[in-house]
PLY file of the C-alpha trace (Angstrom):
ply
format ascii 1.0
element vertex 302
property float x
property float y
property float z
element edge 301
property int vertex1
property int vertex2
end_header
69.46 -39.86 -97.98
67.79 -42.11 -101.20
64.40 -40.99 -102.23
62.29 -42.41 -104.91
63.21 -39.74 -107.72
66.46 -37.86 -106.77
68.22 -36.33 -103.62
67.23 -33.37 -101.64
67.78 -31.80 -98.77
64.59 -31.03 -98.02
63.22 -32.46 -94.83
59.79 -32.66 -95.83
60.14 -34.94 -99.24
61.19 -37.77 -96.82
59.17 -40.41 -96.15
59.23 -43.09 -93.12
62.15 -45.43 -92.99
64.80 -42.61 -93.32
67.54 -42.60 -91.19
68.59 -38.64 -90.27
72.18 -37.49 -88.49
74.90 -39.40 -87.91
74.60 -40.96 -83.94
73.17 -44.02 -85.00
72.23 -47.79 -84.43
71.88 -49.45 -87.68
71.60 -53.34 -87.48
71.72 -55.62 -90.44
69.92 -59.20 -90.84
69.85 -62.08 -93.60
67.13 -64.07 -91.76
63.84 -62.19 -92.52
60.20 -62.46 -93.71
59.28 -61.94 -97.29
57.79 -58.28 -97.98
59.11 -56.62 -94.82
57.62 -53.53 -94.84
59.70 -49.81 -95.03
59.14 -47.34 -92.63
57.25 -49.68 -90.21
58.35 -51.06 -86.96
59.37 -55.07 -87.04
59.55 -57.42 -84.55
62.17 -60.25 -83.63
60.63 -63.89 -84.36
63.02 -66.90 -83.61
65.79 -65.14 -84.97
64.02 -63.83 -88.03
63.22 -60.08 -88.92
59.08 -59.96 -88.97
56.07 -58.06 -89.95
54.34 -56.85 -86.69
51.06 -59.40 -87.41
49.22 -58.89 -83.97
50.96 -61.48 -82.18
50.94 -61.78 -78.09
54.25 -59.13 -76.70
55.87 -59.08 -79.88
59.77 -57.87 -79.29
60.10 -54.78 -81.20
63.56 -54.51 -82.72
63.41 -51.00 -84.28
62.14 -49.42 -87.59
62.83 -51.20 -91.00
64.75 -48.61 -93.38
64.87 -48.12 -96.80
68.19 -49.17 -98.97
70.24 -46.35 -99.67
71.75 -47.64 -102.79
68.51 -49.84 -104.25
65.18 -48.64 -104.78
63.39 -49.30 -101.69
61.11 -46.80 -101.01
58.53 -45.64 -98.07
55.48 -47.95 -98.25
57.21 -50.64 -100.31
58.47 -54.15 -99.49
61.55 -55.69 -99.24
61.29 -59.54 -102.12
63.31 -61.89 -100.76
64.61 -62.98 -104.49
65.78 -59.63 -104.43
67.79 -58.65 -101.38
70.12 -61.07 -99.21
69.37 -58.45 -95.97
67.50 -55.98 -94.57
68.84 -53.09 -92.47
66.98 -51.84 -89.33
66.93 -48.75 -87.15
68.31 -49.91 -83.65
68.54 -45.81 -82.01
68.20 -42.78 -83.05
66.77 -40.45 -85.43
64.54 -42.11 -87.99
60.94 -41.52 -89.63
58.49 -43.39 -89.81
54.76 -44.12 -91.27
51.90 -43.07 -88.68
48.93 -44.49 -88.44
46.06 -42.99 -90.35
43.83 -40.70 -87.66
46.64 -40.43 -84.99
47.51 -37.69 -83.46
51.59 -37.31 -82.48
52.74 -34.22 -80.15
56.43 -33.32 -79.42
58.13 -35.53 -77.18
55.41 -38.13 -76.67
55.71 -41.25 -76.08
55.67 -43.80 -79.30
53.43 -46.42 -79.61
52.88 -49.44 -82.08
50.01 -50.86 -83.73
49.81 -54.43 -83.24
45.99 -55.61 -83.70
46.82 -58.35 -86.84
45.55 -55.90 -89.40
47.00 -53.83 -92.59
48.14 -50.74 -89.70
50.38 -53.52 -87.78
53.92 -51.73 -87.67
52.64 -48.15 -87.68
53.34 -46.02 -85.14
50.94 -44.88 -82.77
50.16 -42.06 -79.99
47.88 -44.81 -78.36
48.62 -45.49 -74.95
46.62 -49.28 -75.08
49.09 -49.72 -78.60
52.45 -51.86 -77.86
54.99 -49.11 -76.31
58.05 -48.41 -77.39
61.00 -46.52 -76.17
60.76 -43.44 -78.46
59.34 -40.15 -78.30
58.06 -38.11 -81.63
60.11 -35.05 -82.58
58.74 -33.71 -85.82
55.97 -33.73 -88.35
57.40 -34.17 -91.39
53.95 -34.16 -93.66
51.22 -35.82 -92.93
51.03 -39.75 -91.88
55.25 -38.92 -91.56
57.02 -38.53 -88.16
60.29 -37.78 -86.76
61.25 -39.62 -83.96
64.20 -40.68 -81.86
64.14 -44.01 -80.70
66.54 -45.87 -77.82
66.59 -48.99 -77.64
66.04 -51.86 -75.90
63.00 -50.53 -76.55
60.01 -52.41 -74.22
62.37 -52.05 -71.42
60.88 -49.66 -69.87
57.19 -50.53 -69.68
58.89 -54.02 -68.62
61.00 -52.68 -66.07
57.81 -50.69 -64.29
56.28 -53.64 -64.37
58.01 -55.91 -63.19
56.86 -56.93 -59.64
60.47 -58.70 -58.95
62.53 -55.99 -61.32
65.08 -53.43 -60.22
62.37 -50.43 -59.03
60.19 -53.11 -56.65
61.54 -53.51 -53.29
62.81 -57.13 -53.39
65.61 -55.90 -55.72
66.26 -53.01 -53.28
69.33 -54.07 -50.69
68.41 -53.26 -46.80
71.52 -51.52 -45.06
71.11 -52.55 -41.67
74.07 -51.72 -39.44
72.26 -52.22 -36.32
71.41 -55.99 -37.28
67.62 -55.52 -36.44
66.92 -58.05 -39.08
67.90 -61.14 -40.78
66.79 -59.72 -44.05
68.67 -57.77 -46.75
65.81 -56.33 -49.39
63.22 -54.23 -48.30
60.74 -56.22 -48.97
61.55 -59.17 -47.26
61.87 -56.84 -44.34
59.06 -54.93 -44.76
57.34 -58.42 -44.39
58.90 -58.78 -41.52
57.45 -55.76 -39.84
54.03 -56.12 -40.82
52.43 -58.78 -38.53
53.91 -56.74 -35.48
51.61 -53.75 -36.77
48.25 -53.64 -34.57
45.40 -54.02 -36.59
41.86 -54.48 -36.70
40.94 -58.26 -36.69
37.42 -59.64 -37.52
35.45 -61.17 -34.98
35.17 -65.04 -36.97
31.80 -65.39 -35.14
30.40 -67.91 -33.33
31.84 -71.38 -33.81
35.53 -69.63 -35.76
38.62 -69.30 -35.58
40.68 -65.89 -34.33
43.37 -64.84 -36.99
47.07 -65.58 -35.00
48.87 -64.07 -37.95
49.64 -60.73 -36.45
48.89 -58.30 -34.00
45.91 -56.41 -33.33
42.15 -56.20 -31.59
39.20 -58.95 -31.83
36.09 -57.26 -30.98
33.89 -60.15 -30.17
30.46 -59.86 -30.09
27.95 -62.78 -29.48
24.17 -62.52 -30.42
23.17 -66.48 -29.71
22.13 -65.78 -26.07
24.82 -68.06 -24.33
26.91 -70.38 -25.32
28.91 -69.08 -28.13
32.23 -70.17 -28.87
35.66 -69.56 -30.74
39.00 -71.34 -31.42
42.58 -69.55 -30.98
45.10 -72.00 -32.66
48.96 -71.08 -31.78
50.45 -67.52 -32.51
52.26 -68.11 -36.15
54.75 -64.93 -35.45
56.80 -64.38 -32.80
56.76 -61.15 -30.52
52.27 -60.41 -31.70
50.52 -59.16 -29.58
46.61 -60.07 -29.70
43.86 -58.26 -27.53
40.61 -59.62 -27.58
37.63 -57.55 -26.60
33.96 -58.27 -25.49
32.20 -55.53 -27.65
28.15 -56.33 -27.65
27.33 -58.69 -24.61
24.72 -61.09 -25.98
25.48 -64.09 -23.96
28.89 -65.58 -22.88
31.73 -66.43 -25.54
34.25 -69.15 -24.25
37.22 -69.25 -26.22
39.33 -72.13 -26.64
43.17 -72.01 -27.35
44.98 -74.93 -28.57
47.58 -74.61 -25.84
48.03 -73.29 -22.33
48.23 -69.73 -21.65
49.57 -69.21 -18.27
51.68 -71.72 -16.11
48.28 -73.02 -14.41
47.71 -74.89 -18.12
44.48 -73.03 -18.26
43.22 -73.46 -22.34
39.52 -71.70 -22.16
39.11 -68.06 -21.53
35.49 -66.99 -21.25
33.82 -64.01 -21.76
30.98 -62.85 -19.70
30.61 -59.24 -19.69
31.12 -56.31 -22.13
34.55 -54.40 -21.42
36.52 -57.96 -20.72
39.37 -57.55 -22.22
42.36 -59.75 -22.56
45.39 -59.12 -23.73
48.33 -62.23 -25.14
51.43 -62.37 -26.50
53.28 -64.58 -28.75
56.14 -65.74 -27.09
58.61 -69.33 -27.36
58.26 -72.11 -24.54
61.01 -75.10 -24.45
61.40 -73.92 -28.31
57.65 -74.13 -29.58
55.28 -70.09 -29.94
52.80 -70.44 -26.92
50.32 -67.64 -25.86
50.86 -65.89 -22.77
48.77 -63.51 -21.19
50.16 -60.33 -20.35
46.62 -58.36 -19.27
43.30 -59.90 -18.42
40.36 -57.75 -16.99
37.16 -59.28 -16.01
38.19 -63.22 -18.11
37.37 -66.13 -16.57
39.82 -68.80 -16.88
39.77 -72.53 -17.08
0 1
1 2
2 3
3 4
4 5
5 6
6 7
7 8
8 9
9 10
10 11
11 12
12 13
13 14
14 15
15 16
16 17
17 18
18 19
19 20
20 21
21 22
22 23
23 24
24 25
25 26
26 27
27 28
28 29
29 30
30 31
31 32
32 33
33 34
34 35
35 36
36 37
37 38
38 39
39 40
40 41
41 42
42 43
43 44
44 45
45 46
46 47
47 48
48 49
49 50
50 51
51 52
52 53
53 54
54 55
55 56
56 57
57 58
58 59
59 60
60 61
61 62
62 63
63 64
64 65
65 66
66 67
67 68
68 69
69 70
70 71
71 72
72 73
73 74
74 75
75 76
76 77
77 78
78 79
79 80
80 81
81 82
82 83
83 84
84 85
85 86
86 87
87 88
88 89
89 90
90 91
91 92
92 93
93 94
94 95
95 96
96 97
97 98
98 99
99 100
100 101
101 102
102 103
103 104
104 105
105 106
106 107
107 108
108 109
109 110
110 111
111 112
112 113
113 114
114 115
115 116
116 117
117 118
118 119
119 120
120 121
121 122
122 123
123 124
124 125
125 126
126 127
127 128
128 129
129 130
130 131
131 132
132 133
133 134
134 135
135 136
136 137
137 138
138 139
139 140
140 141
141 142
142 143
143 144
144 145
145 146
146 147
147 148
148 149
149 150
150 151
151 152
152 153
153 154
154 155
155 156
156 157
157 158
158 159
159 160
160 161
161 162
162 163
163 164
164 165
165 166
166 167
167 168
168 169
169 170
170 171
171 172
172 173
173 174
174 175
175 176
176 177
177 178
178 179
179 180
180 181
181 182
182 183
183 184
184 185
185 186
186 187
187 188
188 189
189 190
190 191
191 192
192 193
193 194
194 195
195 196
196 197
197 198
198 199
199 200
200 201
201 202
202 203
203 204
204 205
205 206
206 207
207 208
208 209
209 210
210 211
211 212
212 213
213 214
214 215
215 216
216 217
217 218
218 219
219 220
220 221
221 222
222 223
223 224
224 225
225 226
226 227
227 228
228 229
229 230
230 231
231 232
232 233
233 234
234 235
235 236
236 237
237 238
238 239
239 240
240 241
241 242
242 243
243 244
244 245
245 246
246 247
247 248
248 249
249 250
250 251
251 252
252 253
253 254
254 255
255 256
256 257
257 258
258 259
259 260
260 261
261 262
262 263
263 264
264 265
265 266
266 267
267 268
268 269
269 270
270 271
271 272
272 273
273 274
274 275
275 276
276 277
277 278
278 279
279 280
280 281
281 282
282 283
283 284
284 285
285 286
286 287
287 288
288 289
289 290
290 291
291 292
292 293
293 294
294 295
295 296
296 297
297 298
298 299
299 300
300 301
């Protein structure tokens, strides 16, 4: 291990950007920004090496290390006139500088600083800090901690994230042996299901138009006096079921469906009385979705 003075083996003269055991990723780069900073965590920039500066989802590529055979030390910076690479920590053991004020525990989770100031690069125990896959192992001395990093690190928080990745259910395959759907994800199937689950519809009022985009009760209720109204276009799933209730009786409802719902070609169903109930279902005629009654207690049709 290189030190500023001499070598030791004394774990707690080491400063950040020292490399410790022997399981190790250690990448090398001749495309990188002037003063790269030891012991700090650098990000990938078009194919250059860079200072975290408080850019937008920087892509951490691991902890800058010092030079084992040149006098690069903890807190220094790497002059471009003077070195033709830099080497970085890619996994595994390696210290590194810690933010003035945090507070690491073992086996955290390691964060970055990243807000386009003079701590950009340190690490972090701050949750709203950019995350990293590492976890702290050891206080070394203060501002100085052991951690062991994997890489690719980001993953993770990426992976959880992502609302199309390999833990959401449109990347998880359906094994359907008894062919009850078309779909092979769960998701796509789980859409499927959900507009033949009965639920609670609003009432759209006078003068609107019933949901027909999956099963469930319409409690109507009119408070004109007479005369109220409402629109059913045609069912948008096949196989829904839609009951519509008259809940509070304060004058007749007529509603009007866009298409017949019985073989009499009747298109108005009107509500006079509190308790009608009706109840449709979405079914195909000569290859277009139709309503068809399937219950109908005290409706008047027309």
């Amino acid at each position: 291990m290189a030190f500023s003075s001499a070598f030791s083996n004394e774990i707690g003269a080491v400063a950040g950007g020292e490399r410790f055991g022997t399981n190790n990723i250690i990448l090398a780069n001749t495309v990188f920004e002037d003063e790269l900073k030891i012991g700090r965590f650098a990000k990938l920039d078009t194919a250059q090496i860079d200072n975290m500066d408080g850019s937008v989802t920087p892509e951490i590529v691991g902890v800058i290390i010092r030079d084992e055979t040149r006098a690069v030390e903890d807190g220094a910076v790497i002059d471009k006139e003077l070195y033709s690479q830099i080497n970085y920590m890619r996994s595994g053991l390696v210290s590194v500088d810690v933010k003035s004020g945090e507070t690491p525990a073992l086996l955290e989770r390691v964060y970055v600083s990243n807000a386009g100031d003079a701590n950009d690069g340190l690490a972090t125990a701050t949750n709203t800090d950019v995350a990293v896959n590492a976890e702290f192992i050891q206080e070394i001395k203060t501002g100085v901690w052991l951690i062991y990093l994997n890489p690719p690190q980001g993953d993770i928080a990426t992976h959880i994230g992502d609302a199309v990745g390999a833990h959401a259910a449109s990347a998880i395959s359906l094994l359907d042996t008894g062919a009850f759907t078309a779909q092979i994800e769960v998701e796509a199937a789980i859409a499927e299901i959900y507009p033949h689950v009965e639920t609670l519809i609003a009432d759209p009022a006078d003068a609107g138009a019933i949901a027909v985009t999956r099963s469930g009760n319409v409690a109507l209720t009119s408070t004109v006096g007479g005369g109220e109204t409402r629109t059913l276009a045609i069912p948008s799933v096949q196989g829904i079921e839609l009951a519509i209730s008259f809940d509070v009786d304060g004058g007749d409802i007529a509603i009007t469906v866009i298409s017949a719902v019985n073989q009499a070609g009747n298109t108005v169903l009107t509500f006079a009385d509190a308790g009608d109930i009706i109840v449709l279902k979405a079914v195909q005629v000569a290859g277009a979705l139709v309503w068809r009654i399937v219950a109908n207690d005290g409706i008047s049709l027309s």
